[in-house]
C-alpha positions in Angstrom: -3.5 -43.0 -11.1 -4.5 -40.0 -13.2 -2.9 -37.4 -15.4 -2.1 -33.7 -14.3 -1.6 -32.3 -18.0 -3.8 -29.2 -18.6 -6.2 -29.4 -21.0 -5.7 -27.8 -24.4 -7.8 -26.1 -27.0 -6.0 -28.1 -30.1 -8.6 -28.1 -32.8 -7.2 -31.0 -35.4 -8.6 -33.7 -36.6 -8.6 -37.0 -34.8 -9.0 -40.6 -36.3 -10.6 -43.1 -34.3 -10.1 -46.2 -37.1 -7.3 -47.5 -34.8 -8.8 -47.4 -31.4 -9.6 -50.6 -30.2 -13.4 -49.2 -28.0 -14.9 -51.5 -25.1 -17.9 -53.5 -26.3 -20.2 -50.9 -26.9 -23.6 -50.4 -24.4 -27.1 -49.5 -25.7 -27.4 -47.9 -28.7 -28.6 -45.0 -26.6 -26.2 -44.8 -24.5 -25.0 -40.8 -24.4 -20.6 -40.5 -25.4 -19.0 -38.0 -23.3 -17.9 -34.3 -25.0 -16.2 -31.7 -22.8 -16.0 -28.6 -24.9 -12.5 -27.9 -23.3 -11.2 -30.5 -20.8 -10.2 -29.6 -17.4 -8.9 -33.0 -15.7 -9.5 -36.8 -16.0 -9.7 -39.0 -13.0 -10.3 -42.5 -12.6 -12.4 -44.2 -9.5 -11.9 -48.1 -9.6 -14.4 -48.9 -6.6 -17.5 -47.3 -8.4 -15.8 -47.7 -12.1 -16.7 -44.1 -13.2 -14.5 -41.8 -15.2 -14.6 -38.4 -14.0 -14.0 -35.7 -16.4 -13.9 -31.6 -16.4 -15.4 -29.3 -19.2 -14.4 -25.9 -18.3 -16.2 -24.6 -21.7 -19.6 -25.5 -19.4 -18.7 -25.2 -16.1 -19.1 -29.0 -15.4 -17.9 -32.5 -14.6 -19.1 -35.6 -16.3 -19.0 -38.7 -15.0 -19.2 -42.0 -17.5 -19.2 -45.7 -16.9 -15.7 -47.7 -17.8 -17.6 -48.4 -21.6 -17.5 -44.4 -22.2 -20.8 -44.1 -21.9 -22.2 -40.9 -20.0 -24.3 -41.6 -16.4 -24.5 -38.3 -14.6 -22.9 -35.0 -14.2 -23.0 -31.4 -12.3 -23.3 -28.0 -13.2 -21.3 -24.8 -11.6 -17.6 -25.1 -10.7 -17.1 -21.8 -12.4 -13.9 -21.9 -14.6 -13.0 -25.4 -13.6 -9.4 -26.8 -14.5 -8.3 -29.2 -13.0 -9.6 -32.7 -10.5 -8.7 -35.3 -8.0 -9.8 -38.2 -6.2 -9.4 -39.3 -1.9 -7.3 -41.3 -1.5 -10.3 -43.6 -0.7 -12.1 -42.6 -3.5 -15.5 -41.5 -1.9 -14.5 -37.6 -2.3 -14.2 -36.0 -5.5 -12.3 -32.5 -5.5 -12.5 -29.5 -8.4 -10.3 -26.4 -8.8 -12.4 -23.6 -10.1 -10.4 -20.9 -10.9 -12.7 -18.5 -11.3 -14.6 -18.4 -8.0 -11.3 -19.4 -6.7 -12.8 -22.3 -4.6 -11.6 -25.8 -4.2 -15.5 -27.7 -4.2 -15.9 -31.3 -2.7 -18.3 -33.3 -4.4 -19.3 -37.0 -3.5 -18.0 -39.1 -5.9 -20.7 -41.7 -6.3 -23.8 -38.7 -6.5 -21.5 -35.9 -7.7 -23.8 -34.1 -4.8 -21.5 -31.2 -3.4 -20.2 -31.5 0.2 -18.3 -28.5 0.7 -16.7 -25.4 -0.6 -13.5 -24.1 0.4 -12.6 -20.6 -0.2 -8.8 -19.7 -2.1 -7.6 -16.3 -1.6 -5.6 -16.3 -4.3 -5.6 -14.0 -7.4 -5.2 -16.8 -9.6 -6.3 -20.4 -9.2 -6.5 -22.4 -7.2 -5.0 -24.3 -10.4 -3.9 -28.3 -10.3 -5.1 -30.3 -7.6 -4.0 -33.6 -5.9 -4.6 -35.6 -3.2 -1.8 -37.0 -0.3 -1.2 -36.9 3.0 -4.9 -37.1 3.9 -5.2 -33.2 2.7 -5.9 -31.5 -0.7 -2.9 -29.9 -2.4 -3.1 -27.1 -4.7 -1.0 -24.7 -6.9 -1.9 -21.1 -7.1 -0.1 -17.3 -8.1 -1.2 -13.6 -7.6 -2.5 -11.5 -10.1 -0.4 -11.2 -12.9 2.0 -13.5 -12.0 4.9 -11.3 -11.0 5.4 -13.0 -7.9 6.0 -16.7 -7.1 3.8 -18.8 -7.3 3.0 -21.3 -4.4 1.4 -24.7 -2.8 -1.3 -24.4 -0.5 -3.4 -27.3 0.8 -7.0 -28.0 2.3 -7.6 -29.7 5.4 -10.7 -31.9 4.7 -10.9 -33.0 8.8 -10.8 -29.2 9.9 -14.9 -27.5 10.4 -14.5 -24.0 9.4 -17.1 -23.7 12.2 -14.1 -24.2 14.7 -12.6 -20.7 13.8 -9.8 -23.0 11.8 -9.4 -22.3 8.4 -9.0 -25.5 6.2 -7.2 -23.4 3.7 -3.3 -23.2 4.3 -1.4 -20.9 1.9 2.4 -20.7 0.8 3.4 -24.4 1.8 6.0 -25.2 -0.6 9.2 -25.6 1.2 11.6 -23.8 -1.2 13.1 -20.4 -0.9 13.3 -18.1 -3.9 12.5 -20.4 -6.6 11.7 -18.2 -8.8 9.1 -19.6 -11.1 6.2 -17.3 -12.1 3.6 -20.1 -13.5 1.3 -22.3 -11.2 3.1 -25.4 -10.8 1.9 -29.1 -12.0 1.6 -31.5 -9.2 1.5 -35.8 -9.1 1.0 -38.1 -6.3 1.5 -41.9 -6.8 -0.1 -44.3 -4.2 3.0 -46.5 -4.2 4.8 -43.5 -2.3 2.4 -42.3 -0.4 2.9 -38.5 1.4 5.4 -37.7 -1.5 3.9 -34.6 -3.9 5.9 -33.7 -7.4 5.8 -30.3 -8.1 7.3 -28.8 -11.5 7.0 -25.9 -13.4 8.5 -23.6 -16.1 8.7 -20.0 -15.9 5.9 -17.9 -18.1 8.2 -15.0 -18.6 11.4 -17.1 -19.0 11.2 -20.4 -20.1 15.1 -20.8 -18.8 14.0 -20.7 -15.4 12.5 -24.6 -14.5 11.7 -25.4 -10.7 11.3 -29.6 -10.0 10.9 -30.7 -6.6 9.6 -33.6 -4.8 7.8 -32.7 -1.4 7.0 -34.4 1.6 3.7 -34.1 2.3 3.1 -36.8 5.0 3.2 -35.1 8.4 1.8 -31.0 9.6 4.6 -29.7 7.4 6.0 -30.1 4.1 9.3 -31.5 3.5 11.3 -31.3 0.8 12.9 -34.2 -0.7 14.7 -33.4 -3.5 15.2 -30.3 -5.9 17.7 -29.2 -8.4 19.4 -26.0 -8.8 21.4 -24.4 -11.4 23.7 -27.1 -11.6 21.0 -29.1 -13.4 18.9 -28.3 -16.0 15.1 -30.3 -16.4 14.6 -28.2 -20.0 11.3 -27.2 -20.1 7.9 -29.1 -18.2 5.8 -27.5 -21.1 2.5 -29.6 -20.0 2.7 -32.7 -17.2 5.0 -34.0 -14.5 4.3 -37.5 -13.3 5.4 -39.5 -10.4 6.7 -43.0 -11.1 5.2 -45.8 -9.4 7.5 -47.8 -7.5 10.9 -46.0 -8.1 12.2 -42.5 -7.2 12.0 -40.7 -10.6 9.5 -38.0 -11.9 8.4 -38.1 -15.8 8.4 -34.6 -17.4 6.0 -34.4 -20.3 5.8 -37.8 -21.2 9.6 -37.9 -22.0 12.1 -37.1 -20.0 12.8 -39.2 -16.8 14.8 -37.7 -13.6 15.8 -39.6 -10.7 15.8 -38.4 -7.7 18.0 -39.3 -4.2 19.8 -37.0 -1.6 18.3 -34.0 -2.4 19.0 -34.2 -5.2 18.1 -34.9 -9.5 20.1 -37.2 -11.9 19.0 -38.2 -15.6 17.1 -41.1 -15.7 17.1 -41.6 -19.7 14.0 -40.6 -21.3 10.9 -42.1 -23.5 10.6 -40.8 -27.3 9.5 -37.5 -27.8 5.9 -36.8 -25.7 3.7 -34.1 -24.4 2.3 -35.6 -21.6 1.7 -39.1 -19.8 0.1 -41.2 -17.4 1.8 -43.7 -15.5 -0.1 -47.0 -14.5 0.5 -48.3 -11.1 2.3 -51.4 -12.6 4.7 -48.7 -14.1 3.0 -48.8 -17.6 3.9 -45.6 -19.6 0.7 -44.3 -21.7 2.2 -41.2 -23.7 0.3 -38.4 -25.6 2.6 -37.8 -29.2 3.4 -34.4 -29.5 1.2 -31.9 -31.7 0.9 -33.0 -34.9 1.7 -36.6 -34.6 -2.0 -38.4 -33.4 -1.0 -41.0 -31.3 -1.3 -42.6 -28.2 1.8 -44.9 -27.4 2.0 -47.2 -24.5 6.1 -48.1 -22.9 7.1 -50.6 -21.0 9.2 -48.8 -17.4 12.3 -47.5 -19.1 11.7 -48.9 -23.2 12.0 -46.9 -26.3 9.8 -48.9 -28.2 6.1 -48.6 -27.9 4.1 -52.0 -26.8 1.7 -50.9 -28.5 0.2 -47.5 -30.5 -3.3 -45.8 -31.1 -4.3 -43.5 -33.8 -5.5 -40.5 -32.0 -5.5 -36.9 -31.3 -5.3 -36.8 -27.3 -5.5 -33.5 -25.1 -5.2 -35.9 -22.0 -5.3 -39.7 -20.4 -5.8 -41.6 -17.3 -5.3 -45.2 -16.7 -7.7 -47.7 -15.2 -5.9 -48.5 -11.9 -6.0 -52.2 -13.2 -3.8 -51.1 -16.4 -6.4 -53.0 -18.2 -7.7 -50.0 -20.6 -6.9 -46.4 -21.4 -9.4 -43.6 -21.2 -8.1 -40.6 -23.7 -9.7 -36.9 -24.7 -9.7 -37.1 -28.2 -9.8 -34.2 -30.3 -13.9 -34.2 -32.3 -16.5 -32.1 -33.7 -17.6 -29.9 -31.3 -14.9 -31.0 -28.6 -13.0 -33.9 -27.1 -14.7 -37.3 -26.6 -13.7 -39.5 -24.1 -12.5 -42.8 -25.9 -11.7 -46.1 -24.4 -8.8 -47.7 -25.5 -8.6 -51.8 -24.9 -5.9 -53.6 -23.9 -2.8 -51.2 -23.9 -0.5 -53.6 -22.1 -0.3 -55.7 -25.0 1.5 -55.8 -28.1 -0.5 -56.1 -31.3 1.4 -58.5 -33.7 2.0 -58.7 -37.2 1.3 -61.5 -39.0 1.9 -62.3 -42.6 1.0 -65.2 -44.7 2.4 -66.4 -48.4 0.3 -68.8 -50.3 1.2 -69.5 -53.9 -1.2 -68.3 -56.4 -2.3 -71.3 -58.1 -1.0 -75.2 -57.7 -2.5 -78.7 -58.2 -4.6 -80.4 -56.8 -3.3 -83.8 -54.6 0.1 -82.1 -55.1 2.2 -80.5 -52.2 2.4 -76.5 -51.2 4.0 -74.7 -49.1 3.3 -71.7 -47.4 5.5 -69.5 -45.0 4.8 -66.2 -43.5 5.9 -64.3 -40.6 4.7 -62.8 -37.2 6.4 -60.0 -35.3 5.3 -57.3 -32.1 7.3 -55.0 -30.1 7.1 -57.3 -27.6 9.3 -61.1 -28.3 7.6 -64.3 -28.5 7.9 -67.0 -25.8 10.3 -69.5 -27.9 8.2 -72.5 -28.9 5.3 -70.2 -29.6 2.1 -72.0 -31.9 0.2 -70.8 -34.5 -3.1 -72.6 -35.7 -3.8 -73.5 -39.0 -7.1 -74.0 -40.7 -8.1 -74.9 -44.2 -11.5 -74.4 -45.8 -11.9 -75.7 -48.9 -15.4 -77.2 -51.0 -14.6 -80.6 -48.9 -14.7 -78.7 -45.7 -16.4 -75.4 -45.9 -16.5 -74.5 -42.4 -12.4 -75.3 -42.0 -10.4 -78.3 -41.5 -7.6 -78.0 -38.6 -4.4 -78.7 -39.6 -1.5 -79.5 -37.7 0.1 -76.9 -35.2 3.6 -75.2 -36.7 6.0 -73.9 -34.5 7.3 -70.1 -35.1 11.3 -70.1 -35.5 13.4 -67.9 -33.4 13.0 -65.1 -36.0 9.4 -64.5 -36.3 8.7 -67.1 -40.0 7.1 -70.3 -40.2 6.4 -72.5 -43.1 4.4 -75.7 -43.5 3.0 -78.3 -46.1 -0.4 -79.2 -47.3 -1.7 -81.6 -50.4 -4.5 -80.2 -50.9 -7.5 -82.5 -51.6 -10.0 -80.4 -53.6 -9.5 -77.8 -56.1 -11.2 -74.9 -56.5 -10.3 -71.8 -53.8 -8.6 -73.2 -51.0 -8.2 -70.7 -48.3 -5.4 -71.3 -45.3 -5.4 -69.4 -42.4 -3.2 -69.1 -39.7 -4.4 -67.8 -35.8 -2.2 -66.7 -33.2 -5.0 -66.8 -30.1 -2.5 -64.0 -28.0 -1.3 -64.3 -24.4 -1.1 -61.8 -21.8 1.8 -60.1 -23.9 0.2 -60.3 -27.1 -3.2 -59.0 -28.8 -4.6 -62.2 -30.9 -3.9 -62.1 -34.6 -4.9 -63.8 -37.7 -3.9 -64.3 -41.6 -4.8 -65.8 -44.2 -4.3 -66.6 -48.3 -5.5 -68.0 -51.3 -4.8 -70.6 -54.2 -6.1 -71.3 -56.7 -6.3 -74.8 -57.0 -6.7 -76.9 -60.1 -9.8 -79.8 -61.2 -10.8 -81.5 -63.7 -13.0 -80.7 -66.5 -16.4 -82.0 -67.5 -18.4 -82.5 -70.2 -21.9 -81.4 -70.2 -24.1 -81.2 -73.5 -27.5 -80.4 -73.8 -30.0 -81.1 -77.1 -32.2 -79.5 -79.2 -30.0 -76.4 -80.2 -31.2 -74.7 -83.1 -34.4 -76.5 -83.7 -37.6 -75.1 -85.0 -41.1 -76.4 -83.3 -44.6 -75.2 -83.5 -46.5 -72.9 -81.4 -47.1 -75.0 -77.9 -45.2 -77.9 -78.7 -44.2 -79.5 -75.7 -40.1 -80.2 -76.0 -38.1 -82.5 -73.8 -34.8 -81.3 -73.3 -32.3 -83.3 -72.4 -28.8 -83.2 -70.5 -25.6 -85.1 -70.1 -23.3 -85.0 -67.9 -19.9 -86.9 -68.0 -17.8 -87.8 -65.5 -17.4 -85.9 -61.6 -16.2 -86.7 -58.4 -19.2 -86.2 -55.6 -21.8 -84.1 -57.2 -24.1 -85.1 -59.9 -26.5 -82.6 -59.5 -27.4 -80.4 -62.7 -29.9 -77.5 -63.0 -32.1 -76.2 -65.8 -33.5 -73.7 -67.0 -35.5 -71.6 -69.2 -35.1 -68.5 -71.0 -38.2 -67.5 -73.0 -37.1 -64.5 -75.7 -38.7 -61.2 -74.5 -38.5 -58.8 -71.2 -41.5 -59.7 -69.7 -40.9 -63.4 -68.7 -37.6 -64.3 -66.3 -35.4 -66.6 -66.6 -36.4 -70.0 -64.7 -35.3 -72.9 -63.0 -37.6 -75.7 -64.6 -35.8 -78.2 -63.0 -32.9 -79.8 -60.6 -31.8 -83.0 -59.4 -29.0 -85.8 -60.1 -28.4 -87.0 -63.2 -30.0 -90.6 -63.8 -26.9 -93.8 -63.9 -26.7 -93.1 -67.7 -25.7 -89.2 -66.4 -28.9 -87.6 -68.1 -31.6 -85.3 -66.9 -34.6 -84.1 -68.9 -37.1 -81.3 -68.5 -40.0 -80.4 -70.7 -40.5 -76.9 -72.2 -43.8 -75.2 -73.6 -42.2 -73.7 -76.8 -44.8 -70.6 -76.9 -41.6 -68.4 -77.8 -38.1 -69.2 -78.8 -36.6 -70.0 -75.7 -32.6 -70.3 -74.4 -32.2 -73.3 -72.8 -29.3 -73.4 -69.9 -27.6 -76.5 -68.1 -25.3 -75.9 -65.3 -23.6 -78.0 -63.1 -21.6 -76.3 -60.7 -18.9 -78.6 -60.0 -17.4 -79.9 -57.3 -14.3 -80.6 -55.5 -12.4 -82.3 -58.3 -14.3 -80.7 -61.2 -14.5 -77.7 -62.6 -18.6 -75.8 -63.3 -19.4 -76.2 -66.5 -22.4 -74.4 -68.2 -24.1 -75.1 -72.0 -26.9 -73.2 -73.7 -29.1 -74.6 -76.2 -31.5 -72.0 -78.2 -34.9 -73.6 -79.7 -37.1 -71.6 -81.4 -41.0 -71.6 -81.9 -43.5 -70.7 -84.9 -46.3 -68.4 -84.0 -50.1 -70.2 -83.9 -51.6 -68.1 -87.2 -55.7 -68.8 -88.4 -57.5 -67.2 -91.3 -60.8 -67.3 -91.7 -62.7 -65.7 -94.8 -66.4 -64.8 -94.6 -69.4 -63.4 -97.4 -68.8 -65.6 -99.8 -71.5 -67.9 -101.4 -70.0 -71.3 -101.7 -66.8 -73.5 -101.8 -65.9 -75.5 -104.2 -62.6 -76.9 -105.8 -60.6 -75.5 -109.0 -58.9 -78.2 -109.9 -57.7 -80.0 -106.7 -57.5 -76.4 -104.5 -61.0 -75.7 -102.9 -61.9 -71.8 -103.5 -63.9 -69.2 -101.6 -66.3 -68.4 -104.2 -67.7 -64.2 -104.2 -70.0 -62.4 -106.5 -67.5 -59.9 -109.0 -68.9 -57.2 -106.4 -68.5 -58.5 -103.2 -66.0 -57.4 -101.0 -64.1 -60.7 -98.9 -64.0 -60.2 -95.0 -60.7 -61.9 -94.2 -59.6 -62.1 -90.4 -56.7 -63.5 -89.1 -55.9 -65.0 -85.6 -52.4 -64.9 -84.4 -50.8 -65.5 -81.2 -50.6 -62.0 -79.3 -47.8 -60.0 -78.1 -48.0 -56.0 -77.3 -47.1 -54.4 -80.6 -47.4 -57.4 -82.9 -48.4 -57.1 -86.5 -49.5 -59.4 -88.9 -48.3 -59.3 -92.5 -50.6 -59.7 -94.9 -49.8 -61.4 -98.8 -51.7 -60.9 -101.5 -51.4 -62.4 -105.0 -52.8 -62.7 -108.3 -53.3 -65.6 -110.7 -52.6 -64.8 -114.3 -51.7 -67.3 -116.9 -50.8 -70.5 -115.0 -48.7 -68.1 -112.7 -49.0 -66.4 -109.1 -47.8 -62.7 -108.9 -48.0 -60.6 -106.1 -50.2 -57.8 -105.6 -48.8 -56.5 -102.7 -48.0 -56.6 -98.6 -48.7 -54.6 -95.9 -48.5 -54.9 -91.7 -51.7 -54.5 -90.2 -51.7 -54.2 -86.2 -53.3 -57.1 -84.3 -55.9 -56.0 -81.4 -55.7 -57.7 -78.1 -57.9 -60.4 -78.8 -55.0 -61.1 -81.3 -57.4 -60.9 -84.0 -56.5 -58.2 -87.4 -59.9 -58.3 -89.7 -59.0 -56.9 -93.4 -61.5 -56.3 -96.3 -60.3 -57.1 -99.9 -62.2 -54.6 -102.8 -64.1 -56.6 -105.0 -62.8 -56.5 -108.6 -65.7 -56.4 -110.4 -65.1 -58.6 -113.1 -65.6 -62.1 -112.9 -63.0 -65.1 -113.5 -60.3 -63.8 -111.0 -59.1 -65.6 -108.9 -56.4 -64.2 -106.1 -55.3 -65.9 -102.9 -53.7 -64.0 -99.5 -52.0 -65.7 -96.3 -51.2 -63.6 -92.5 -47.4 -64.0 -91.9 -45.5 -63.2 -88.8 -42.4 -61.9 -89.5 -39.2 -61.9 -86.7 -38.0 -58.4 -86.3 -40.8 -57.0 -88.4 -43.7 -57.6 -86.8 -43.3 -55.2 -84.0 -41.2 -57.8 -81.8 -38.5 -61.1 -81.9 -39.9 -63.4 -79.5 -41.1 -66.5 -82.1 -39.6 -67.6 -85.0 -40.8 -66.2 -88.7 -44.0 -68.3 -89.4 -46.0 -68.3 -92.5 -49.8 -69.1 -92.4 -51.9 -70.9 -94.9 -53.1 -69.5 -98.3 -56.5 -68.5 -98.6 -58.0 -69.0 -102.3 -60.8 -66.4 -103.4 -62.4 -66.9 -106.9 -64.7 -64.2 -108.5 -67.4 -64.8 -110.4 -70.4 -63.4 -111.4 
């Protein structure tokens, strides 16, 4: 079957979100884009869609995934195609060398050329009756136009012309425009021909012809008497039954000679019709869809987002091949199973409920086409106990379309339901699903050491406990040293020993956040605790050019000449930017006073060397310590740590 609408040059934009495309080929594989399409035809034997650009002179032909395998150049002003009725000849109008051309159909090599003498077309093209059928007019369509065929069995060599002009078997019929045609294989020998006047679209001319024997026949027509409106874009030949589509909408039966109303589809533009009766209309402008009808429905089966210029079934009914409006064109799409109805399914969870308690859930599923009474729908769970799904029992769908069913669920946490409908020749499969939030237990979980002070490399054992769980008794920690250049870290994982505790040791070279997390399980909820420890810096002084120690009293004293400057260098563990703060003070009357404090940088190496002035006088003694100092030092990483106190005595 194949579609006789004539291609327009609608430029609006076209979704493809809802079209359902064949599996797609190689990534390479070339789409097909007619610049302005002239004819779609569909060959089952080979499984090629055959397609006319008239913006480029040219057919395309592309496998049943959409994907482009050949074409040919020159049928000048192409418009419209059709296929043998074996399918091994593939025929173009070109109304512009006014030539009907016979191409091969599985090489697309050309076999023959047959002159029109017509001023315009030929126009549409179909084949029945073993000979090509064509609609035609003379130049400026003041006179009638006609039907003429081509006679693929005559040789032009024999004198015969192929080419027969004015066939159609009706006397003054009064329609200026080149008539559509259809052919269905069910009826074979029968031709519908239908047209509206250009000048005045009151005049309408329908007829179904005869085509089967040396002269045409006609079988039916109307006249005056009954009006077909307007055929604005497509007439199509129903399958099976004696009635003729007329743009996708309205149907017209047709028996003595004569026409009766047939009903009609909702509003269209044009059609197809698939030789199992199938109805796939194009929406009118401005409404982007494709919609499928079952023989004589008003409700689609099922509808596709798309901007269509023109459609052709696969003779199997088993997909839809539309030219849908693009950039730079129409691109032939593949639309997937149109003969079935795409459900909808819904699904109502509660939000939140206990654990080990009852829930119910309900939902409903509907199409455009009913359910089979009794029909199933699957139900899964997937919960932490069962994280690839547990199947629950089967419910049945009730005569309206809603189901319901009961679960206790046995672990907390997200439980997800989810209910499959796995289709039928009717119906597309579906699925839905939902939430809850389910409810566990908590845990406690404590860890030690928060808040305590330790010196530079201490090695710290931190311990946690956990309390009571269902399954898992697996806890994690980890290590936060303060300070942007060193990551968090997982020092350590496991189970928890039978008294529920887990230790790890930490290097305290910086204050350091502590983390244990256990991250629940099916009855409990995660729980997380932090403990912060902190650490002293490693500080050293040593004092150089002085002559001697020896004690004052019970503290032991550097001992310098009144004139000798002391060398004092500290050591202090090293971080970029750290300074050392360095205290001096002065020992007068059984009392210490300072005498000031000032940062001084550490290099590298860690090491800040300072010189003290001598005082020179003798008998004064003075002491100074290197003190790292949180937030003033350049940094926060360690804890505020003071170093010893140096003792410097002066004497002569």
């Amino acid at each position: 079957m194949r579609s006789t609408a004539v291609a327009t040059s609608l430029a609006v934009f076209f979704s493809s979100a809802a079209l359902t495309v064949v599996s797609a080929g190689p990534a390479s594989a070339a789409s097909v884009v007619v610049g302005s399409p002239a004819g779609i035809v569909v060959n089952d034997t080979l499984k090629r869609v055959f397609v006319g650009d008239d913006t480029n002179d040219r057919i395309v032909a592309a496998d049943y995934n959409g994907n482009r395998v050949d074409s040919v150049d020159g049928i000048d002003g192409i418009f419209d195609l059709a296929l043998s009725d074996d399918g091994t000849t593939l025929y173009a109008a070109a109304r512009v060398s006014h030539e009907i051309v016979a191409l091969d159909a599985a090489t697309l090599d050309v076999k023959a050329r047959y002159p029109v003498a017509a001023g315009i077309g030929p126009i549409h093209l179909e084949h029945a009756g073993g000979k090509v059928w064509f609609t035609y007019g003379e130049y400026g369509g003041q006179t009638e136009s006609d039907l003429g065929s081509v006679d693929p069995a005559v040789d032009p060599a024999s004198g015969t012309d192929p080419v027969t002009l004015g066939r159609l078997p009706l006397e003054n019929h009064g329609v200026s425009s080149t008539a559509y045609l259809d052919t269905d294989p069910s009826q074979p020998g029968l031709l519908a021909v239908g047209a509206t006047d250009f000048y005045d679209s009151t005049k309408d001319m329908l007829a179904v012809v005869d085509v089967s024997g040396d002269a045409p026949r006609l079988v039916a027509s109307h006249d005056d008497s009954y009006s077909v409106q307007y055929i604005g874009e497509d007439i199509d030949l129903a399958p099976g039954t004696p009635q003729v589509l007329v743009d996708g909408m309205d149907r017209h039966a047709f028996a003595d000679g004569r026409f009766t109303a047939a009903g009609s589809y909702p509003s269209g533009r044009t059609a197809d019709i698939a030789p199992n009766g199938l109805v796939a209309q194009v929406a009118p402008i401005g409404e982007y869809k494709v919609a499928v009808y079952a023989p004589g429905a008003t409700t689609p089966i099922r509808t596709y987002t798309a901007d269509a210029s023109d459609l052709a079934w696969a003779p199997d009914a088993s997909r839809l091949f539309v030219l849908a409006s693009s950039p730079g064109g129409y691109t032939l799409k593949v639309l997937t199973d149109p003969a079935r109805s795409v459900p909808t399914l819904s699904m109502n969870a509660p939000a939140t409920a206990t654990r080990a308690k009852p829930l119910t859930v309900t939902g409903k599923i509907t199409a455009t086409v009913p359910f089979a009474a009794g029909t199933q729908l699957a139900v899964t769970r997937t919960d932490l106990e069962s994280p690839n799904g547990k199947a629950l029992p089967a419910i049945t769908v009730k005569a309206d379309g809603t189901y319901s069913f009961s679960d206790t669920p046995p672990a907390g946490g997200k439980v997800k339901y989810t209910v499959t409908y796995a289709g039928d020749a009717a119906h597309t499969a579906t699925t839905a699903s939902d939430t809850v939030e389910v409810s566990r237990n908590s845990t406690s979980l404590s860890l030690n050491n928060n808040g305590k002070l330790y010196n530079y490399g201490t090695d710290v054992k931190f311990t946690a406990h956990l309390g009571t769980t269902y399954k898992n008794r697996t806890v994690e920690i980890w290590a936060d040293p303060f300070g942007g250049d060193k990551p968090k870290k997982l020092i350590r994982t496991g189970r928890v020993d039978s008294r529920g505790n887990i230790a790890a040791l930490v290097d305290m070279t910086r204050d350091t956040t502590v983390t244990a997390v256990f991250k629940g399980d099916a009855r409990y909820l995660p729980k997380t605790v932090k403990s912060t420890a902190y650490a002293r810096v490693k500080i050293s002084t040593a004092v150089a050019r002085h002559y001697k120690t020896a004690k004052i009293g019970s503290t032991l004293y550097y001992w310098f000449h009144k004139n000798t400057d002391p060398l004092l260098t500290t050591t202090m563990t090293y971080y970029p930017g750290r300074q050392q703060r360095f205290d001096l003070q002065v020992y007068y009357q059984g009392t210490w006073y300072p005498a000031g404090s000032e940062y001084f940088p550490l290099g590298t190496s860690g090491k800040s060397a300072i010189t003290l002035e001598g005082p020179g006088e003798s008998g004064i003694r003075a002491r100074m310590r290197s003190v790292y100092v949180n937030g003033s030092s350049g940094d926060a990483v360690n804890s505020t740590t003071y170093g010893p106190w140096k003792y410097l005595y002066f004497s002569r």
